[in-house]
BAMAR-316740 format. One record per residue (C-alpha): residue number from 1; residue in three letters; x, y, z. Coordinates in steps of 0.02 Angstrom, whole numbers. Example, Ala and Ser with C-alpha at 12.3 -4.5 7.8 and 13.67 -1.06 7.14 Angstrom:
! BAMAR-316740
- 1|Ala|615|-225|390
- 2|Ser|684|-53|357
END
This chain:
! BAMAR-316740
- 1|Unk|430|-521|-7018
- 2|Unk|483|-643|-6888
- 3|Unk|321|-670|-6814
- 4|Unk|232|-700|-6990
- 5|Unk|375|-819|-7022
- 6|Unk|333|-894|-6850
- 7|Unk|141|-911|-6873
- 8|Unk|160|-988|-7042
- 9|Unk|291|-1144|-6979
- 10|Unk|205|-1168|-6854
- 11|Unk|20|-1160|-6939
- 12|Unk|111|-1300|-7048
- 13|Unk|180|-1414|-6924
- 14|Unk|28|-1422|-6830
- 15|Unk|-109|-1415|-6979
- 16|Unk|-223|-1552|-6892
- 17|Unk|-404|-1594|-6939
- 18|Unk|-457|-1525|-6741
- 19|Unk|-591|-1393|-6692
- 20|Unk|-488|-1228|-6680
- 21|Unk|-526|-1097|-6531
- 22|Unk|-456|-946|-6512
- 23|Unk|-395|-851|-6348
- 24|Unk|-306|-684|-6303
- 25|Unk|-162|-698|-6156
- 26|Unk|15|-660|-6112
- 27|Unk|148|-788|-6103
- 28|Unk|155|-832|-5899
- 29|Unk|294|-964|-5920
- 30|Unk|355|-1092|-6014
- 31|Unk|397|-1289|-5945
- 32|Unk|535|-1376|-6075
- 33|Unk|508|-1560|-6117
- 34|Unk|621|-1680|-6023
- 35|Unk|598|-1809|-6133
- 36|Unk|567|-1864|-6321
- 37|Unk|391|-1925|-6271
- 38|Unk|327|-1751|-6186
- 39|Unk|266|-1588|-6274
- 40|Unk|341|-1434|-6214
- 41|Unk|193|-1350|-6108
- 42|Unk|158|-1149|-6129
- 43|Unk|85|-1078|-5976
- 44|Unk|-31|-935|-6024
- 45|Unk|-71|-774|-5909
- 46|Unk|-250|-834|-5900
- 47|Unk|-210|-996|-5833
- 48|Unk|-238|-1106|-5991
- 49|Unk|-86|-1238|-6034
- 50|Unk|-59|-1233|-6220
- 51|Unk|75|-1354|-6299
- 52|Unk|193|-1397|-6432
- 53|Unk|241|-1534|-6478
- 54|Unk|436|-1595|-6510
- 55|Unk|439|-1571|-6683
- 56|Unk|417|-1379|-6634
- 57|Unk|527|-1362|-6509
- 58|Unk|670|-1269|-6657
- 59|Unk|531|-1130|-6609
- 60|Unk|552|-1123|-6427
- 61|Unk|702|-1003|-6397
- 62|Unk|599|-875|-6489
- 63|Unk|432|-895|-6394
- 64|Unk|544|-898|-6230
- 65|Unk|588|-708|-6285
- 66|Unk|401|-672|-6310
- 67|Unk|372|-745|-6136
- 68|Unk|480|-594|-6090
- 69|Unk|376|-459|-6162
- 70|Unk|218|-389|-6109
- 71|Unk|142|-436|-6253
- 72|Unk|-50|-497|-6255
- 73|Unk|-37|-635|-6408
- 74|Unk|-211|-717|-6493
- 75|Unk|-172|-903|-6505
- 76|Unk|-259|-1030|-6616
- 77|Unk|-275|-1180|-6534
- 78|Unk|-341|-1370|-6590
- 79|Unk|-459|-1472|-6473
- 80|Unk|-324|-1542|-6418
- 81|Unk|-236|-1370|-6321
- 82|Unk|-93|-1394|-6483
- 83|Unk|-45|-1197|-6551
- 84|Unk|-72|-1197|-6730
- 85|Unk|-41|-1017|-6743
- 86|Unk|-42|-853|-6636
- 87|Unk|15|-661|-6659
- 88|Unk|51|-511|-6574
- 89|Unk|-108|-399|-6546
- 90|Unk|-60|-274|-6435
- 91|Unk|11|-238|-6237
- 92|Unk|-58|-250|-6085
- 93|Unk|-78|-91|-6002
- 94|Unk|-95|-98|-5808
- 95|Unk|-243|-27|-5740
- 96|Unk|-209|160|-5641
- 97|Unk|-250|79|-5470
- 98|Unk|-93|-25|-5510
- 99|Unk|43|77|-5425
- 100|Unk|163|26|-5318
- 101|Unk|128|73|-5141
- 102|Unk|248|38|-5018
- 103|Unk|151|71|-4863
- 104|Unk|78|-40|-4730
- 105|Unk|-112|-91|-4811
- 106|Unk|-247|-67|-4713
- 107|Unk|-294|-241|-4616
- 108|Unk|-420|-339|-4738
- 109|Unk|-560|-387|-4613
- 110|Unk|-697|-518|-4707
- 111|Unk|-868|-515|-4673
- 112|Unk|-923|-655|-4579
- 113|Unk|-1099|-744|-4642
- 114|Unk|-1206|-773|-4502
- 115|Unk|-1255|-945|-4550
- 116|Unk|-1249|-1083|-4679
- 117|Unk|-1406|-1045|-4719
- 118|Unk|-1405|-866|-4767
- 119|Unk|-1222|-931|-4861
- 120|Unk|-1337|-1038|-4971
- 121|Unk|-1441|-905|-5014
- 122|Unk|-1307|-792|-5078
- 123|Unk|-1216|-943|-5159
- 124|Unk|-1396|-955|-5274
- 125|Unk|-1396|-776|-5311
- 126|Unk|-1217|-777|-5400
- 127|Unk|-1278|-787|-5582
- 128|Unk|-1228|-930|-5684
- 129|Unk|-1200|-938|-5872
- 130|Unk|-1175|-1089|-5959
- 131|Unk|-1025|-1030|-6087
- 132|Unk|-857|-1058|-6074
- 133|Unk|-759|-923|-5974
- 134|Unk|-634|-867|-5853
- 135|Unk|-636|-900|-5698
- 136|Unk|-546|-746|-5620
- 137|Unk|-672|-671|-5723
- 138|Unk|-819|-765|-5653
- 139|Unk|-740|-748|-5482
- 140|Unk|-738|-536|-5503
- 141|Unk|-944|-527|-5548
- 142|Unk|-998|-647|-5395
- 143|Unk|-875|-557|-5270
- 144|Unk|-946|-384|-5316
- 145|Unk|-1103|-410|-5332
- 146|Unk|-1111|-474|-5157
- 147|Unk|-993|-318|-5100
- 148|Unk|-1119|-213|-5188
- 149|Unk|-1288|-290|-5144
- 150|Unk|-1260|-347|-4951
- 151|Unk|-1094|-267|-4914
- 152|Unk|-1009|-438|-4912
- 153|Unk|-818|-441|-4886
- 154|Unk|-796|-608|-4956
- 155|Unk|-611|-686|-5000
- 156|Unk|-559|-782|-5152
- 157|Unk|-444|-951|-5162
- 158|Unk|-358|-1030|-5274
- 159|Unk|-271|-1179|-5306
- 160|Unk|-124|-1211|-5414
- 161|Unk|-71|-1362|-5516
- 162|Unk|114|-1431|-5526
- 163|Unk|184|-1456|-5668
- 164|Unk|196|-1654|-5627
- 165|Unk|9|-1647|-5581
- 166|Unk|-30|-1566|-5779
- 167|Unk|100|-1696|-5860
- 168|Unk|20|-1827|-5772
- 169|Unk|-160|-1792|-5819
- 170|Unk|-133|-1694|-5968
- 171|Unk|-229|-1551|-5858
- 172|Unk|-294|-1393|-5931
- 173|Unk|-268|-1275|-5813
- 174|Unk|-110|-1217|-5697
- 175|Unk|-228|-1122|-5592
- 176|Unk|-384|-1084|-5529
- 177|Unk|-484|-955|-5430
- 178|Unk|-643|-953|-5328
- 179|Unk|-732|-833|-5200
- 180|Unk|-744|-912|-5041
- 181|Unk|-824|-849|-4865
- 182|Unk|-829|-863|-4680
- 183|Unk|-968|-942|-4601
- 184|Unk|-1041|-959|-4410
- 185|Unk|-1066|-1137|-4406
- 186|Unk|-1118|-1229|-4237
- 187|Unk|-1037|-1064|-4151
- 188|Unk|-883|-1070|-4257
- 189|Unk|-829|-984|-4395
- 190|Unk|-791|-1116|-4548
- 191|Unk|-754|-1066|-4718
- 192|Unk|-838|-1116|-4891
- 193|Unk|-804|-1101|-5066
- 194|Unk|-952|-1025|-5192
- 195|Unk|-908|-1101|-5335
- 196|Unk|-1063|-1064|-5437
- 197|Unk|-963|-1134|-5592
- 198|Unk|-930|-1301|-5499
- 199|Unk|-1038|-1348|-5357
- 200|Unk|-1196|-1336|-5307
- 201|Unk|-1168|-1264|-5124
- 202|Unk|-1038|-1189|-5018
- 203|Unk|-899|-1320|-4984
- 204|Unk|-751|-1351|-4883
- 205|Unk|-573|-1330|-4950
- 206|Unk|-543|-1535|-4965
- 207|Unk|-719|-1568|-5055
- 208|Unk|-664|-1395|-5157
- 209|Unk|-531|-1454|-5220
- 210|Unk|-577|-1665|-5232
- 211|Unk|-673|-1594|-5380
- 212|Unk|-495|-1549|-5498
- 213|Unk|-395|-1677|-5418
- 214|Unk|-403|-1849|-5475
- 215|Unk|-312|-1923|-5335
- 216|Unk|-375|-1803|-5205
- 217|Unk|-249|-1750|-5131
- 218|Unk|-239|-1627|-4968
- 219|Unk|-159|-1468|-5064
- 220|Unk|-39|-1378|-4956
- 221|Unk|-81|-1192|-4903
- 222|Unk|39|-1060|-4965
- 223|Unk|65|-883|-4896
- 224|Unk|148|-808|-5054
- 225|Unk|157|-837|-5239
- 226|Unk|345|-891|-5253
- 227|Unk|312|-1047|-5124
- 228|Unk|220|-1124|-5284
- 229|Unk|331|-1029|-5428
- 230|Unk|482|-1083|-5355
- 231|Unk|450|-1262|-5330
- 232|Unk|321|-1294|-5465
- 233|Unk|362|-1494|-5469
- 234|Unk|335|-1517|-5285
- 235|Unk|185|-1606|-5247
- 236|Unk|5|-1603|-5356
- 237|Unk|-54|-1429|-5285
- 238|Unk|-54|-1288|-5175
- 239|Unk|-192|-1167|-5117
- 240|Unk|-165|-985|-5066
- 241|Unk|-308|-861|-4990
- 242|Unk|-300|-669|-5037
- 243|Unk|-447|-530|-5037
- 244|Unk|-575|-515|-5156
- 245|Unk|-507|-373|-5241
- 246|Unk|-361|-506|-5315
- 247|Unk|-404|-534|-5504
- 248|Unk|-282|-637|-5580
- 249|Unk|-102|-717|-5489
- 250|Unk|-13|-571|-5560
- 251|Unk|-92|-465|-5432
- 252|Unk|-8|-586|-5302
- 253|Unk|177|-566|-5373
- 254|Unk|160|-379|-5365
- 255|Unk|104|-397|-5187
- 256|Unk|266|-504|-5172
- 257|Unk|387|-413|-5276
- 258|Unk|340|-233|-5237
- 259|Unk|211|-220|-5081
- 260|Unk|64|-170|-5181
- 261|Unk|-90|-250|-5118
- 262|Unk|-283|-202|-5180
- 263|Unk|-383|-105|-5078
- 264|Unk|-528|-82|-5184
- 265|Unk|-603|-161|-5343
- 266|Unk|-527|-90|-5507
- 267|Unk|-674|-29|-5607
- 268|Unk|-573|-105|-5776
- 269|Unk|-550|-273|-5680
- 270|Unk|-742|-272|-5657
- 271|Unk|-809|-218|-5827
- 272|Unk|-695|-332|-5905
- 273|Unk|-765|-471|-5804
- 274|Unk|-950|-437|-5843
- 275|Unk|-908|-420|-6013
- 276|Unk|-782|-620|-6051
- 277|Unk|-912|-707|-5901
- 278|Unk|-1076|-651|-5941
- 279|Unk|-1073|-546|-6104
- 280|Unk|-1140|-394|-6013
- 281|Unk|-1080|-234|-6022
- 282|Unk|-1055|-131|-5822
- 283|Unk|-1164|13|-5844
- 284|Unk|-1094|159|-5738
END
């Protein structure tokens, strides 16, 4: 009962004459309003920012609870990221490769691409679709299917938005994630992001991320999840490396919270990838 009472307020606070979408995703966090002139902004698992406005906010002490659970919620959203409505539809379960292990991983040793050239050539091969998806789940198809047709070890990135960056630009996104590689370039080893999605080559970190920063910004690296959750108003961004088995950030507070770091790809990770990026289904 109190999350029909909940979809119907706020399906009539927010009944606006906008393009609805709908998308499926935990609650990652929620940042209040300091003033009268801000929305409150929800933080979903899959790295949207939904909002609500102020007249809502009577609301907010019961969606901070839900941001608790581990429920997966489908949200109704105008063209403007507003929630008209949402409801529970179910939990996430973890996948069975997601144990806690609290030994020492093995030591994760990328490939590195012999030149920019042949970097190019596997950069065209990632297939591109022209719908709207995820990008973790865009990231997971190109990373395997370089694992699985050369044997590439590549490495993802991603960069994170502050909450002052996403007030400031009314930004989308509070994170996103790419494959990236290591190169031999001029007898050094450089890396480049493949952002199929984005780009139209391999590209350094600063020209990566020039293209989501309006005032471009050199992001500071991070070594662990908590130096960007804990201080999520320093600065514009951050940027973080991990293997190309990561998915989603979650995988990166388990790693931080409880040891557990991916050693191989998770089949479920995978299928579910093909399925949200390119409307494919894995065949086995």
């Amino acid at each position: 009962m109190f999350i029909l009472t909940l979809i119907l307020s706020l399906t009539f606070n927010l009944a606006r004459s906008h393009a609805e979408s709908t998308i499926e995703s935990q609650i990652f966090d929620i940042d209040y309003a300091q003033s009268l002139s801000e929305d409150h902004l929800v933080l979903l698992s899959n790295g949207l920012v939904a909002k609500i406005p102020q007249e809502d906010s009577d609301h907010l002490p019961q969606i901070h609870k839900l941001a608790k659970s581990s429920s997966m919620y489908r949200f109704s959203l105008d063209s403007n990221r507003y929630i008209k409505k949402f409801e529970t539809v179910g939990f996430q379960t973890k996948s069975a490769s997601a144990k806690v292990r609290f030994q020492q991983p093995s030591p994760y040793i990328p490939t590195t691409i012999e030149s920019l050239a042949v970097a190019r050539r596997y950069f065209r091969e990632a297939r591109y679709h022209p719908k709207e998806s995820q990008c973790f789940n865009r990231a997971m198809v190109w990373t395997f299917e370089w694992w699985r047709e050369h044997s590439l070890k590549s490495n993802k990135i991603l960069i994170y938005f502050t909450r002052n960056y996403i007030r400031r630009y009314n930004f989308e996104w509070w994170f996103h994630i790419a494959p990236y590689v290591h190169v031999m370039d001029n007898d050094k080893v450089v890396e480049r992001v493949m952002d199929r999605k984005y780009t139209s080559g391999p590209l350094d970190f600063q020209n990566w991320t020039n293209i989501f920063m309006r005032n471009n910004p050199e992001c500071p690296v991070i070594s662990q999840f908590s130096d960007y959750a804990d201080y999520p108003y320093s600065g514009d961004c951050f940027i973080q490396r991990t293997n190309m088995y990561t998915y989603q950030p979650a995988d990166l507070q388990m790693n931080e919270a409880w040891g557990f770091t991916k050693e191989n790809f998770d089949i479920k990770e995978v299928t579910q990838a093909y399925f949200e990026a390119f409307d494919e289904i894995l065949s086995k």
